[in-house]
GUBATI-644483 format. One line per field, with one value per residue: x, y, z of N, C-alpha, C, O in turn. Coordinates in nm, 3 decimals. Example, Ala and Ser with C-alpha at 12.3 -4.5 7.8 and 13.67 -1.06 7.14 Angstrom:
n_X 1.319, 1.285
n_Y -0.569, -0.225
n_Z 0.780, 0.708
ca_X 1.230, 1.367
ca_Y -0.450, -0.106
ca_Z 0.780, 0.714
c_X 1.320, 1.290
c_Y -0.330, 0.003
c_Z 0.780, 0.787
o_X 1.424, 1.341
o_Y -0.332, 0.114
o_Z 0.846, 0.804
//
This chain:
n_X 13.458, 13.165, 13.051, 13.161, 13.185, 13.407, 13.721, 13.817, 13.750, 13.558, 13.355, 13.369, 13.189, 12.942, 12.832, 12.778, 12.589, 12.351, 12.331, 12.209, 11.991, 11.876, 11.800, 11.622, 11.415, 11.326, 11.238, 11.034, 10.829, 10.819, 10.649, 10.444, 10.325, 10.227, 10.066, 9.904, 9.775, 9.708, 9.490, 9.359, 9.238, 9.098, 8.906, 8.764, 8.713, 8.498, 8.319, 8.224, 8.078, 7.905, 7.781, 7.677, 7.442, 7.293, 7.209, 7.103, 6.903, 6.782, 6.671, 6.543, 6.320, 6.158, 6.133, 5.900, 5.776, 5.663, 5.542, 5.331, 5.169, 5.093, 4.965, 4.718, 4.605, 4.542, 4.395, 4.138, 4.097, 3.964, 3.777, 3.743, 3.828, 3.630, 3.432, 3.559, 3.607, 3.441, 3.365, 3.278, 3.360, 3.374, 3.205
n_Y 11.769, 11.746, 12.041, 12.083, 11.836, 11.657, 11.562, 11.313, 11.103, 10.805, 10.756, 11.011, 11.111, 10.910, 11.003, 11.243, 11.246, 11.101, 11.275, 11.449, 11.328, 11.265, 11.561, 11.593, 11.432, 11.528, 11.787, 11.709, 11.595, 11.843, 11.981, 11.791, 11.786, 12.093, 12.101, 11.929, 12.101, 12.327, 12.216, 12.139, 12.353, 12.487, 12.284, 12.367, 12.612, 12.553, 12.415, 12.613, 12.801, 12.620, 12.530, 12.779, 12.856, 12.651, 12.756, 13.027, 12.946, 12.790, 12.971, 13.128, 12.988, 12.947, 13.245, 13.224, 13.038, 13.147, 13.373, 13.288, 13.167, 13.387, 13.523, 13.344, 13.295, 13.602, 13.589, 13.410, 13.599, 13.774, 13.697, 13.633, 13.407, 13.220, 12.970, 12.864, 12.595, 12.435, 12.418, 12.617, 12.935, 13.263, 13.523
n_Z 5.127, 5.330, 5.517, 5.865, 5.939, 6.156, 6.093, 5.876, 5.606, 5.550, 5.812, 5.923, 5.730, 5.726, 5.937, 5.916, 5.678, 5.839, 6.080, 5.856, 5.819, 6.079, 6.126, 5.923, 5.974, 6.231, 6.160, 5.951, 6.225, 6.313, 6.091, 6.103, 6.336, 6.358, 6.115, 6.292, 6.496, 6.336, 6.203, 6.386, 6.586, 6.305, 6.338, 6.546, 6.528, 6.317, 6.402, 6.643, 6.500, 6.340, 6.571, 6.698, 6.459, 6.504, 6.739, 6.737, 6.553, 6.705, 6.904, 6.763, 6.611, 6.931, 6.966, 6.762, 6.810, 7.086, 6.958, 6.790, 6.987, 7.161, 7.001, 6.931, 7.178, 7.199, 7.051, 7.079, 7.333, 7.267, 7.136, 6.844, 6.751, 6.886, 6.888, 6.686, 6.723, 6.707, 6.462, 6.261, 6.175, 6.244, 6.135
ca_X 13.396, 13.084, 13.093, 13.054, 13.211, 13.494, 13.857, 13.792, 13.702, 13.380, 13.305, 13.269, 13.056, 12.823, 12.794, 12.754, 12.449, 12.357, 12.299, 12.092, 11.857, 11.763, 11.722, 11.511, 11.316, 11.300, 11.186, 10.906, 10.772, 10.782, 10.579, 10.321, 10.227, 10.203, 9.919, 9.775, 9.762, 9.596, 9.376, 9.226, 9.194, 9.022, 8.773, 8.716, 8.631, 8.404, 8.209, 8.176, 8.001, 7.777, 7.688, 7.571, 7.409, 7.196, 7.161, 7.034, 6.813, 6.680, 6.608, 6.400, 6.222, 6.126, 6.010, 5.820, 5.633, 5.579, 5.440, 5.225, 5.061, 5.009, 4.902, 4.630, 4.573, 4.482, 4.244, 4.077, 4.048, 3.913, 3.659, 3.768, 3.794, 3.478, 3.322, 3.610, 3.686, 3.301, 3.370, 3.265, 3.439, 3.314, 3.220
ca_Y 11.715, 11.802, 12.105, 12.094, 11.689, 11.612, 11.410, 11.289, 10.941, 10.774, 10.742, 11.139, 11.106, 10.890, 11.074, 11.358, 11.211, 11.035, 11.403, 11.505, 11.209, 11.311, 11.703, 11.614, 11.372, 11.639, 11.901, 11.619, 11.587, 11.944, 12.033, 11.740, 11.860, 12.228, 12.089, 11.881, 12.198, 12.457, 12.179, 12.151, 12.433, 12.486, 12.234, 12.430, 12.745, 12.559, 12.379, 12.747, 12.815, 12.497, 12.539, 12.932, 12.918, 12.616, 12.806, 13.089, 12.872, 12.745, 13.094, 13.195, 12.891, 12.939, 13.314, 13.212, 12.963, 13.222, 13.472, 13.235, 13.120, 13.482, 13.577, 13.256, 13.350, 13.720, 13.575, 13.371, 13.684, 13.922, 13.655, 13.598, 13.263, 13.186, 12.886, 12.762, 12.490, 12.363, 12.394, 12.747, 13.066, 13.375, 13.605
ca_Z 5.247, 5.412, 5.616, 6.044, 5.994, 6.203, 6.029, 5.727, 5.589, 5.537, 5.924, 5.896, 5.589, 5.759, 6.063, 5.852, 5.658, 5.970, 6.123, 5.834, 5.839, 6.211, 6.100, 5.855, 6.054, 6.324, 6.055, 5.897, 6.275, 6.314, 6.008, 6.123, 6.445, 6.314, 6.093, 6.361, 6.569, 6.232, 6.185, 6.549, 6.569, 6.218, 6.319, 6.643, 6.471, 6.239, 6.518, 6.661, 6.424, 6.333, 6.701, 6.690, 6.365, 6.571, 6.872, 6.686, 6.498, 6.827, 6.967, 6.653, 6.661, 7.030, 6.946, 6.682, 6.874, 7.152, 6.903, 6.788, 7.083, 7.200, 6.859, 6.899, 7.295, 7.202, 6.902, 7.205, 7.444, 7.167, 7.098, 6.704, 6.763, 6.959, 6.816, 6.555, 6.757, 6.653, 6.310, 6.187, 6.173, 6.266, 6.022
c_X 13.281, 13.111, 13.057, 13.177, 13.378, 13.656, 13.777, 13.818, 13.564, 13.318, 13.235, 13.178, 12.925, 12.785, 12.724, 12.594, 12.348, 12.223, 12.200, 11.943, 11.803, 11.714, 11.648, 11.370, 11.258, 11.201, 11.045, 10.797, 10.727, 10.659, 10.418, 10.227, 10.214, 10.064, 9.840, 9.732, 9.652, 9.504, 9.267, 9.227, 9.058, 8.907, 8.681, 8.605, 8.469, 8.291, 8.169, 8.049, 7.857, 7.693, 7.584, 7.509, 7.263, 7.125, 7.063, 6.884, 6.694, 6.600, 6.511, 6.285, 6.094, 6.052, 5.911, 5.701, 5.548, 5.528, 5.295, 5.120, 5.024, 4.932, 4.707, 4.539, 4.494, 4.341, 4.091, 4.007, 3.952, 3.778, 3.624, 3.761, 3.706, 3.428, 3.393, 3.664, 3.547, 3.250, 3.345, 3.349, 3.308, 3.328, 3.268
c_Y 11.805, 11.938, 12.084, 11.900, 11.732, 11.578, 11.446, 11.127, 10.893, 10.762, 10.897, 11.169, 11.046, 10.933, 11.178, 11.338, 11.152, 11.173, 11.440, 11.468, 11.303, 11.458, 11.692, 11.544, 11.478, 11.740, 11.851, 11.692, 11.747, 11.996, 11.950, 11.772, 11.989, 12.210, 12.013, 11.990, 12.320, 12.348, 12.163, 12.280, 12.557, 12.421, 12.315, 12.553, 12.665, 12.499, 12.473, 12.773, 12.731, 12.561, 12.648, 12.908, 12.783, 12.653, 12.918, 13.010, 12.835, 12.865, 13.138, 13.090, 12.907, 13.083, 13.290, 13.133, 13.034, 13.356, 13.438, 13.197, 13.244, 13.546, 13.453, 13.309, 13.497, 13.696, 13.567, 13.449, 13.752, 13.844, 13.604, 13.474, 13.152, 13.123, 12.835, 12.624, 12.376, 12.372, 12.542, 12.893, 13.191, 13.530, 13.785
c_Z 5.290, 5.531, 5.768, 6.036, 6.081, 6.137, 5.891, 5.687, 5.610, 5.672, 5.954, 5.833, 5.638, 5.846, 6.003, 5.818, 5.759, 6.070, 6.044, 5.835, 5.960, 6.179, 6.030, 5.892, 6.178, 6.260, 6.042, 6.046, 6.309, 6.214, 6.065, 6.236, 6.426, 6.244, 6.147, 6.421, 6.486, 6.247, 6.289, 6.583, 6.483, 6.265, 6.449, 6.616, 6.388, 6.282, 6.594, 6.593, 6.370, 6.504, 6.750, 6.621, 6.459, 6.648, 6.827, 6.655, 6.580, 6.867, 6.861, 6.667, 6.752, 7.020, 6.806, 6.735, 6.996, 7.106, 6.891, 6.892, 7.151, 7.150, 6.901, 7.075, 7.274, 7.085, 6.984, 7.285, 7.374, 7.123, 6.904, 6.664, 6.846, 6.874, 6.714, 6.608, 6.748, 6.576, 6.235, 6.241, 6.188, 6.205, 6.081
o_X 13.295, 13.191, 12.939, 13.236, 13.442, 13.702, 13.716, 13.900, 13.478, 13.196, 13.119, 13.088, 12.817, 12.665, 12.608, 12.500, 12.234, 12.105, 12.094, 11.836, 11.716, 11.596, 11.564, 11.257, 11.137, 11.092, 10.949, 10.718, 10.608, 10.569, 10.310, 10.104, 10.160, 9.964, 9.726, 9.610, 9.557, 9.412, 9.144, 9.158, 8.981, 8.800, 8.558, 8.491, 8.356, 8.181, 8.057, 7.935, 7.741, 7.585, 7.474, 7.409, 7.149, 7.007, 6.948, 6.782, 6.573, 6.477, 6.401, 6.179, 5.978, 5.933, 5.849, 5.581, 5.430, 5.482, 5.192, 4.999, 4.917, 4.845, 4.597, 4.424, 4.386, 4.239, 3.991, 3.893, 3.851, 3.681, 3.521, 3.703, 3.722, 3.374, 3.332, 3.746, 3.554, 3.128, 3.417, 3.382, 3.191, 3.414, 3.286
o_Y 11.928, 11.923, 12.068, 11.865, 11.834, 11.585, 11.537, 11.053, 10.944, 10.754, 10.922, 11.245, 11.098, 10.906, 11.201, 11.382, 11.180, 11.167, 11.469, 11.527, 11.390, 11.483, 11.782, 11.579, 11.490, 11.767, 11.909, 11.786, 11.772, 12.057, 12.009, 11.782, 12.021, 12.271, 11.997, 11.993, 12.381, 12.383, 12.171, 12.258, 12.642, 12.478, 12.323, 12.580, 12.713, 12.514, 12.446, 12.763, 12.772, 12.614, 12.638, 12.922, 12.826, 12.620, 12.913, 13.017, 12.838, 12.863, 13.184, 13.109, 12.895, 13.084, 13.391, 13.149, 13.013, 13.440, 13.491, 13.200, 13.233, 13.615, 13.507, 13.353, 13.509, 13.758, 13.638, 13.421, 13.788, 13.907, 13.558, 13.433, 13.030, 13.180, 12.762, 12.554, 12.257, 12.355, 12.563, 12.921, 13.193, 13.617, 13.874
o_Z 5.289, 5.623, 5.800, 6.139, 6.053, 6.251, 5.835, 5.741, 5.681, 5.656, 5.988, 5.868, 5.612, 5.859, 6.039, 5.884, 5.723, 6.104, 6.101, 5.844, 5.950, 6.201, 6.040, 5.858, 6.199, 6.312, 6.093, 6.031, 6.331, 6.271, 6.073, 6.237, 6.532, 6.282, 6.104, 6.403, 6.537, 6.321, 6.286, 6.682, 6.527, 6.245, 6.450, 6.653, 6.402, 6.228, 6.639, 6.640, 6.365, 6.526, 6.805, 6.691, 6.473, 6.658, 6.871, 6.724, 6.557, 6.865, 6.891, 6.725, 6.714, 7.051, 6.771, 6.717, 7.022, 7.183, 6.934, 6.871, 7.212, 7.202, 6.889, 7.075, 7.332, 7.056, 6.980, 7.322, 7.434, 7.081, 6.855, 6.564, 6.857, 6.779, 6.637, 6.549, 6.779, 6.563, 6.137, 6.357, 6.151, 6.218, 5.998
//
């Protein structure tokens, strides 16, 4: 006989199996929300990431465009670019 059953006769037997059905159904749901839980998580981290490597992205961007325009601004002041905007460069 099964150990933990009750008597004895097939009413224990199916109780018995009965019991393990639900522990193992218990167990199943256990294991499934464990990997709903790594996986949201997982995607958390990896949207972290997507999101910095954008943000970054953005911030270089943004000094790059305000190099440039002080880079093009100081050309302007210094007089380097006097007259390329009426076709010739200044030798």
């Amino acid at each position: 006989m099964c150990a933990g059953a009750q008597g004895s006769g097939p009413s224990s037997l199916s109780a018995s199996l009965e019991e393990g059905k639900v522990n193992q159904l218990v167990a199943i749901i256990f294991v499934i929300a464990f990997l709903v839980i790594v996986l949201h998580e997982v995607a958390i981290f990896v949207a972290g990431i997507w999101i910095g490597r954008r943000w970054q992205n953005e911030i270089a961007r943004r000094r790059a465009d305000r190099v440039l325009e002080q880079t093009v601004a100081n050309a302007h002041r210094s007089g380097y670019l006097a007259g390329y905007d009426r076709g010739y460069r200044r030798l």
